[in-house]
C-alpha positions as CSV (number, residue, x, y, z in Angstrom):
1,X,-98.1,75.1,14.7
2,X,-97.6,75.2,18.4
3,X,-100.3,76.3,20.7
4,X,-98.1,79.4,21.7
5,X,-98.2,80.6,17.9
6,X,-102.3,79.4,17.6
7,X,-102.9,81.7,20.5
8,X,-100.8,84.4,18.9
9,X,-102.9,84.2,15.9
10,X,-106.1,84.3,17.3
11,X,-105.2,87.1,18.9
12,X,-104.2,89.1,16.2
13,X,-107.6,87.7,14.7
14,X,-109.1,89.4,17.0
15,X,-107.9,92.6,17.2
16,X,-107.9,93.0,13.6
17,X,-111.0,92.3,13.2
18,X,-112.7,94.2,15.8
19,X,-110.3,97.4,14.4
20,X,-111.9,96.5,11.3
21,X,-115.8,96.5,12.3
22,X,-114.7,100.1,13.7
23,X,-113.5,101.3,10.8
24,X,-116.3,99.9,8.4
25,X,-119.3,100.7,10.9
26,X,-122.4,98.6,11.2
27,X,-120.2,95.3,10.8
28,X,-119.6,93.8,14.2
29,X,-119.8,89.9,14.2
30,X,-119.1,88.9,17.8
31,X,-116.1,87.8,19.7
32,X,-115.7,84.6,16.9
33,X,-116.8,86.5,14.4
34,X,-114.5,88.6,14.5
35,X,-111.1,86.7,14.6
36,X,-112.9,85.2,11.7
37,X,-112.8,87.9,9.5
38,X,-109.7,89.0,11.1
39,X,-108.0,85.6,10.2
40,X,-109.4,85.8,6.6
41,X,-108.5,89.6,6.4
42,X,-104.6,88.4,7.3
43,X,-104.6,85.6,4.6
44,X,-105.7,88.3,2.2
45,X,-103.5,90.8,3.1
46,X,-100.6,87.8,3.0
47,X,-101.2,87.6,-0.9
48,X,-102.4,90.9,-1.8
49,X,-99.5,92.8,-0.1
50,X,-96.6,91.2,-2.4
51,X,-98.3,91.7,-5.2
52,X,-98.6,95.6,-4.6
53,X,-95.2,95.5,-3.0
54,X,-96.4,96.4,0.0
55,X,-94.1,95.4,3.3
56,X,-95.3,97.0,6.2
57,X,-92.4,95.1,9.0
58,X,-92.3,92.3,10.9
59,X,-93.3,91.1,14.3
60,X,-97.0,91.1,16.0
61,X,-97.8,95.6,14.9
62,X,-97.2,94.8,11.6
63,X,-99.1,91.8,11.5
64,X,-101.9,93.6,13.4
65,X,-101.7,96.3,10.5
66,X,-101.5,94.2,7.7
67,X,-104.5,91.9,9.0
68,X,-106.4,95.1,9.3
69,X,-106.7,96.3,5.9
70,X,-107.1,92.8,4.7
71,X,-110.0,93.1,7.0
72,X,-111.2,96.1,6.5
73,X,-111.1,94.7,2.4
74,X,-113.2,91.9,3.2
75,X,-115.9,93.6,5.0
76,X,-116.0,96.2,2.0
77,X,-116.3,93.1,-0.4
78,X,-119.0,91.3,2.0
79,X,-120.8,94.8,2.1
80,X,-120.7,95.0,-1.9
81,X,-122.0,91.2,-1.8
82,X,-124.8,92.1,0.6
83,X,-126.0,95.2,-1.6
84,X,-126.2,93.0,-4.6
């Protein structure tokens, strides 16, 4: 991995996972925390997605997108672990 394509992803990290700690409100971990769970949220998304036959396009939106939701699906499960 070059550094042009590490600095791609943790940008995408980062947008995805702040997008994410909007959408699931009180869950906002911080600059690194956030690419974190964005990161994470785009490796789930990258096995989930094929299995549902999702495909939502190529190129940095759709990666944004997809990294979202898988986002968004981890902080749901980390909420679900925390009420437990």
């Amino acid at each position: 991995m070059g550094i042009e394509a590490l600095l791609i992803t943790l940008i995408i990290g980062a947008i995805a996972g702040w997008l994410a700690g909007l959408i699931v409100k009180g869950y906002g971990f911080g600059l690194l925390g956030n690419i974190v769970v964005g990161i994470v949220g785009a490796f789930i998304a990258s096995f989930l997605f094929p299995y549902a036959g999702l495909n939502l396009g190529g190129g940095i939106p759709g990666a944004i997108i997809s990294a979202t939701i898988g986002a968004v699906i981890l902080l749901f499960l980390i909420r679900l672990i925390k009420r437990a």
